[in-house]
C-alpha positions in Angstrom: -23.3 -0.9 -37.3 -23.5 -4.6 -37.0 -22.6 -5.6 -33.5 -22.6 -9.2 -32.2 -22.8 -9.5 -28.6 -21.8 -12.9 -27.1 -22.4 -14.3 -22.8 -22.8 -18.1 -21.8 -26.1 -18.4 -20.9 -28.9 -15.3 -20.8 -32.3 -18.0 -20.3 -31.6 -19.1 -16.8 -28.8 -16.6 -15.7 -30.1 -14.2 -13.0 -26.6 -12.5 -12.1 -25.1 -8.8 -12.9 -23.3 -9.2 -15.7 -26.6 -10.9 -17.4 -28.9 -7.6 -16.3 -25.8 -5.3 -17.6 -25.5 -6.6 -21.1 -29.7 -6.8 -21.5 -29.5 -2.7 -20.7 -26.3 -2.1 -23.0 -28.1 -4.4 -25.8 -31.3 -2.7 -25.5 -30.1 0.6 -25.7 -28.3 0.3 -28.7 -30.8 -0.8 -30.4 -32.7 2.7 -29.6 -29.1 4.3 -31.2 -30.1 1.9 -34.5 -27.2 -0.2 -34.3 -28.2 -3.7 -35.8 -27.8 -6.2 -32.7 -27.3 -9.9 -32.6 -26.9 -12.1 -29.3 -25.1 -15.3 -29.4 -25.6 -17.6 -26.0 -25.0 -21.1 -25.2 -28.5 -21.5 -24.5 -31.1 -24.2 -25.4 -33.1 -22.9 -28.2 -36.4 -21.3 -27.8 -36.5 -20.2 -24.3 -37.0 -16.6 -23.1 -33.8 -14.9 -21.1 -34.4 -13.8 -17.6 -33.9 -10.7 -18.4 -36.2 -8.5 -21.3 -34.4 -8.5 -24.0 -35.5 -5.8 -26.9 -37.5 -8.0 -30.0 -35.1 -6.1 -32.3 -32.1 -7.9 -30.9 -31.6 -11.0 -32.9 -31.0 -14.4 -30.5 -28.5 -17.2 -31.7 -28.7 -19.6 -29.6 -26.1 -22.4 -30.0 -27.7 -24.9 -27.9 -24.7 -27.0 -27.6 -24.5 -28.7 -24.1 -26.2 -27.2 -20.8 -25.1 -23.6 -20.7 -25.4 -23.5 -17.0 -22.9 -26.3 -16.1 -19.3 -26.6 -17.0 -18.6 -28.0 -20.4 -16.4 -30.4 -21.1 -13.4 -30.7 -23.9 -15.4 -31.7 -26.6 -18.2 -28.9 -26.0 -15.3 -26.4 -25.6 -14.5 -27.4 -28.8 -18.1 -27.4 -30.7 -18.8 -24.4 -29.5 -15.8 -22.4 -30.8 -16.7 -24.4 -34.3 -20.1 -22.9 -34.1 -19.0 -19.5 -33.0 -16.5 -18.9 -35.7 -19.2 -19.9 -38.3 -21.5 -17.7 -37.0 -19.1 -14.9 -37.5 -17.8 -16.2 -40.5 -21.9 -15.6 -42.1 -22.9 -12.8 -40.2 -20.0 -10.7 -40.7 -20.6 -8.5 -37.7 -18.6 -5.1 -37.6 -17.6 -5.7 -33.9 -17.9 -8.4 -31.5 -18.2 -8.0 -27.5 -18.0 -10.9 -25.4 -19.2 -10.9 -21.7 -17.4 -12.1 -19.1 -14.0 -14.4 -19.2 -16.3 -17.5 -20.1 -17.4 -16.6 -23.1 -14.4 -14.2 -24.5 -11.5 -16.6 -23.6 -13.1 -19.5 -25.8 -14.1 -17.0 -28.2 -10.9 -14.9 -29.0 -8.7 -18.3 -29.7 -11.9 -19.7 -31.8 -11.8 -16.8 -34.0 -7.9 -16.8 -34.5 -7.7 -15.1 -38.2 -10.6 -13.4 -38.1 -10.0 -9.8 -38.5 -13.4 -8.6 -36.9 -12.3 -6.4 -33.7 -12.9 -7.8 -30.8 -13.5 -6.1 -27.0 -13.9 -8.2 -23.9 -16.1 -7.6 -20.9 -14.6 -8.8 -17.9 -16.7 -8.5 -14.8 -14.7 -9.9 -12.1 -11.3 -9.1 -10.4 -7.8 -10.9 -10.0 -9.1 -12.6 -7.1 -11.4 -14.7 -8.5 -8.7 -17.1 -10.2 -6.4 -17.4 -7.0 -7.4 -21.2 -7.0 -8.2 -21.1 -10.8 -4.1 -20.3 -12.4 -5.0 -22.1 -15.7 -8.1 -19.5 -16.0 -5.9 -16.7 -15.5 -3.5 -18.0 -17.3 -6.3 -18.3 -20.6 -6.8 -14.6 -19.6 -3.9 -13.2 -20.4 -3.2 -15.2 -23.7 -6.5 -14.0 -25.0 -5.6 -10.4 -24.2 -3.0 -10.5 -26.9 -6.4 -11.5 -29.5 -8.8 -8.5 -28.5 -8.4 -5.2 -29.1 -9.6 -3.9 -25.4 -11.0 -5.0 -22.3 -13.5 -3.2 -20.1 -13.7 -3.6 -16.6 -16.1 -1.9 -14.2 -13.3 0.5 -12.3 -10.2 2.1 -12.5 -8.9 0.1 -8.8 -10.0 -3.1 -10.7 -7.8 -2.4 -13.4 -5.1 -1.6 -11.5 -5.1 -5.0 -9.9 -4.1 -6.6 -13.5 -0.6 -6.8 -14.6 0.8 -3.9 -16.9 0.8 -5.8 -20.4 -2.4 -6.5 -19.7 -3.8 -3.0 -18.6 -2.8 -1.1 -21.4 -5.6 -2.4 -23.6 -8.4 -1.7 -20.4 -10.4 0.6 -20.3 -13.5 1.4 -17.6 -16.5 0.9 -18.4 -19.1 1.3 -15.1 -22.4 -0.8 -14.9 -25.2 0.9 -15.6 -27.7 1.3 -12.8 -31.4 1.2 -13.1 -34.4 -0.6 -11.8 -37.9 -0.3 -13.1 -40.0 1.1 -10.5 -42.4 -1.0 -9.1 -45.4 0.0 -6.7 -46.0 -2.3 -3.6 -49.2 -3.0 -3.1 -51.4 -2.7 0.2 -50.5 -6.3 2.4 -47.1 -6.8 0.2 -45.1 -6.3 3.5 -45.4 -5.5 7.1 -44.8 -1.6 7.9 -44.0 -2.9 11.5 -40.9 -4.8 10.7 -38.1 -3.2 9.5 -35.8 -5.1 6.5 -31.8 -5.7 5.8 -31.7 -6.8 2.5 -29.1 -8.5 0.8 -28.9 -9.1 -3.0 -26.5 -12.0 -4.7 -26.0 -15.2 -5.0 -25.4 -17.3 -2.1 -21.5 -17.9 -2.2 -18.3 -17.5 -0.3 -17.7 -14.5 -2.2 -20.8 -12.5 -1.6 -20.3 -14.2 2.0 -23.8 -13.7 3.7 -23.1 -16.0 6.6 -21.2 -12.7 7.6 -24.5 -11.2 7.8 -26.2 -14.0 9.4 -23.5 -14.0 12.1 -23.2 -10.2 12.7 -27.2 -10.1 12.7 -27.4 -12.6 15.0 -24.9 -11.2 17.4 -27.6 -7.9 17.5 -31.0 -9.7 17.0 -32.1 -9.7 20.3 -31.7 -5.6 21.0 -33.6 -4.8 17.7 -36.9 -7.3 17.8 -38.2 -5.6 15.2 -36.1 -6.1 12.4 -35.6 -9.1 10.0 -33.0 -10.0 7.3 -34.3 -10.7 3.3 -31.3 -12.5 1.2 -32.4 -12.6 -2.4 -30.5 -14.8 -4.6 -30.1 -18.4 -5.5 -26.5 -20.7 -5.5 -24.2 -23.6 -3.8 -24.4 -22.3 0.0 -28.0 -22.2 0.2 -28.0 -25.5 2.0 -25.3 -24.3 4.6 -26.8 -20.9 5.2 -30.1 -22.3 5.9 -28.2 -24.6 8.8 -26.8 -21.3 10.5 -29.8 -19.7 10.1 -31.4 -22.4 12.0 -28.3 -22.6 14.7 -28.9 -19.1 15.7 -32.8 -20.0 16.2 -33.7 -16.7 13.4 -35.8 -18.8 11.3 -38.4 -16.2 11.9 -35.9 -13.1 11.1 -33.8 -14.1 8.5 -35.7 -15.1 4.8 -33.8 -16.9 2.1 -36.5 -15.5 -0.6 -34.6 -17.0 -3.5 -34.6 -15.4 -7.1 -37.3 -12.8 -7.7 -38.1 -11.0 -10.9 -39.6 -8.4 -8.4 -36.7 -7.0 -7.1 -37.4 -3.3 -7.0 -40.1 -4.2 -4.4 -37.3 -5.6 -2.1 -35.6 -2.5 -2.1 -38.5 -0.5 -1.9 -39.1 -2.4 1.3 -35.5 -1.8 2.7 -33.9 0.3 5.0 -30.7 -1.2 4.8 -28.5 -2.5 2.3 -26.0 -5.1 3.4 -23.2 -6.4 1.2 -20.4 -8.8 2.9 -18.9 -9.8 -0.1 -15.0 -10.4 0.4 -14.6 -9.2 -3.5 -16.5 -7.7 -5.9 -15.8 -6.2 -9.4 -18.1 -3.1 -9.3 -21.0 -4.2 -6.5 -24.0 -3.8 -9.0 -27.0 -4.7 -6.3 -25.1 -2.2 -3.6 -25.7 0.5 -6.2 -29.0 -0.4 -7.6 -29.7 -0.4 -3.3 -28.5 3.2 -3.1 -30.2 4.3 -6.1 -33.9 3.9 -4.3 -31.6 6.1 -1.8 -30.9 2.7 0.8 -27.7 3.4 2.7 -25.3 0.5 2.5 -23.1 -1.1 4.6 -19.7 -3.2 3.0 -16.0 -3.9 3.9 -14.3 -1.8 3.9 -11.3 -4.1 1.5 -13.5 -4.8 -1.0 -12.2 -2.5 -4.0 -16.0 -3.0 -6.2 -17.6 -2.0 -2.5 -15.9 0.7 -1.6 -15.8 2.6 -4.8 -19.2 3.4 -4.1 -19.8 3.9 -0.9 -18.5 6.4 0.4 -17.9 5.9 4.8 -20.3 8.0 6.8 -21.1 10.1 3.6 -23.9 7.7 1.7 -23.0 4.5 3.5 -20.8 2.7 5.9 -17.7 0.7 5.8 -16.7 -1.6 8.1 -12.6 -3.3 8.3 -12.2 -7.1 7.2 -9.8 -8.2 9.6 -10.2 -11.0 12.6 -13.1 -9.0 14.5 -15.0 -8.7 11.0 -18.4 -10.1 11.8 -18.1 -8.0 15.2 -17.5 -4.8 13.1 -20.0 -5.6 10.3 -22.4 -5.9 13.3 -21.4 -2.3 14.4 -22.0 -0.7 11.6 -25.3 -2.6 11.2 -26.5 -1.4 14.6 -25.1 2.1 13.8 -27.8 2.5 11.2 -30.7 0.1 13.1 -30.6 2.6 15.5 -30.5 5.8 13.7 -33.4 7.2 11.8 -31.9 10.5 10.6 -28.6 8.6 9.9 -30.0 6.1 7.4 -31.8 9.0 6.0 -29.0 11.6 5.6 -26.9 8.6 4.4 -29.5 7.2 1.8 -30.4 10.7 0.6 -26.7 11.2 -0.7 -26.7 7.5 -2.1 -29.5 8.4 -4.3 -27.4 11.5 -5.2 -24.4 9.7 -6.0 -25.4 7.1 -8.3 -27.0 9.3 -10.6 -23.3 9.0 -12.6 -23.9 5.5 -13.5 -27.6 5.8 -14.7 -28.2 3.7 -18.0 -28.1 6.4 -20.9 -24.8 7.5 -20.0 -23.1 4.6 -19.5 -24.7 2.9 -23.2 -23.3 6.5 -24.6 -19.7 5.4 -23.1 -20.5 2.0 -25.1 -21.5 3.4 -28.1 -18.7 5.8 -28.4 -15.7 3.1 -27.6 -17.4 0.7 -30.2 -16.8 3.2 -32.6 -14.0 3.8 -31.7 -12.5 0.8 -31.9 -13.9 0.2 -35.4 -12.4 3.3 -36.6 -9.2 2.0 -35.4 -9.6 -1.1 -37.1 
């Protein structure tokens, strides 16, 4: 089957729903499906992520593909998409995430190729954006479904809207990677942290809740992997609460297995999240997590005092985030019991199964016209 799968920008994206559609698109080239990817990108440039040389790249190059494009890109880019479709006839087209299958679903208006949209984030996300939302639920009358990562996530969607969603789970899976002799220190124990530095992944949680316990636990530090806008701001608490030396903003790594392979603890503040793909790619190397306990893509996975901890979001947060930190910082067998059943757990959402769950909804849907 001819499939052409569509996202903004895979060259300099280093976020989920990027490493999410490289597994899907890989593995379906291994079923034999023919695959095409269409980006916004800048032509010639490798993605972030591997992408399988089987898996043909159009890249439309129009505008800069990380930044927000204006009317007039809006608009050349839906020209371009719809003749891309119009001479590559694909069988079924699957757009990730609501930037690239809002444009795309009015753009192909009269084309009868089926269409199924990823969306990766939750209702949340466009409290301060209502003309996004809005866009959302016009283009949900074009497509023919709409995954999203969990059943609570769809629930949050209003009922017109729900009836064409169906769950569709990340896949989980990181390449293992062996750390070499002088890589890290086995003296100092780590709390890692994976995602980009936002107000909704909300690491200066962490930063405050860590710093509220540094002093009692000399000998463990904080690693935040990720790149974005609060970097600047994060850096100026870190240096506030005099943890320079503890807490390491280590930026965007291709190496991220060895982060976890480092880690004792997973720590994700986020105040939303769709599925929490870094939490479960943490438990996977069998890393007991801690999260809120509100946060619907958080606490989906872990499961409180059975494979991680939960703490509550309300006006004591950073107090009780600390808590359940300190819990696990001082508990050997605890983070070991708890991590053991993490690795356990995720099994369920390991690559092959969820590219079957693709595979058989595409077809699916292309049966059903």
């Amino acid at each position: 089957m001819k499939i052409l799968f569509a996202i903004k920008n895979m060259n300099n994206a280093k976020g989920g729903a990027e490493r999410v559609l490289s597994f899907v698109v890989n593995g379906l080239v291994e079923k034999g499906h023919e695959v095409t990817l269409l980006t916004f990108d800048e032509r010639g440039v490798d993605t972030f992520y591997q992408i399988d040389d089987e898996v043909k790249r159009v890249s439309l190059g129009i505008g800069r593909a990380e930044q927000k494009a204006g009317v007039m890109e809006t608009i050349g880019r839906m020209r371009a998409m719809r003749r891309v479709v119009q001479v590559r006839k694909p069988d079924i087209i699957i757009p990730f995430m609501h930037s690239m299958f809002i444009p795309m679903s009015f753009a192909l208006v009269g084309i009868k190729t089926p269409i199924i949209a990823s969306e990766h984030i939750v209702p949340l996300h466009y409290k301060k954006k209502q003309h996004e939302f809005i866009l959302l639920m016009l283009s949900s009358f074009l497509v023919k479904k709409i995954t999203v990562l969990s059943e609570t996530v769809r629930k949050l969607y209003p009922r017109f809207v729900r009836r064409k969603m169906v769950v569709m789970p990340n896949p989980v899976y990181i390449h293992p990677e062996n750390i070499e002799e002088g890589e890290f220190n086995p003296a100092r124990k780590i709390i890692l942290n994976v995602g980009r530095l936002s107000d909704q992944k909300d690491q200066k949680t962490l930063i405050r809740a860590f710093a509220l316990i540094s002093d009692k636990y000399p000998e463990w530090d904080v690693r935040i992997a990720g790149e974005g806008e609060n970097q600047t701001f994060l850096e100026e608490l870190i240096d506030k609460h005099n943890l320079t030396t503890r807490v390491h903003l280590i930026g965007t790594t291709h190496h991220i297995a060895k982060e976890y392979r480092m880690a004792q603890i997973f720590a994700m503040p986020s105040k939303y999240e769709s599925f929490g793909l870094a939490t479960a790619e943490a438990m996977s190397f069998g890393i007991p997590a801690v999260g809120f306990a509100e946060c619907a893509g958080t606490n989906e996975i872990v499961d409180h005092k059975i494979n991680g901890l939960l703490a509550s979001r309300d006006k004591n947060h950073i107090k009780n985030f600390a808590k359940s930190l300190e819990m696990l910082m001082k508990n050997k067998k605890l983070r070991q019991s708890l991590g053991k059943k993490a690795k356990t757990d995720i099994v369920k959402y390991q690559p092959s199964l969820i590219v079957e769950r693709w595979n058989n909804l595409i077809e699916d849907v292309y049966e059903r016209g």
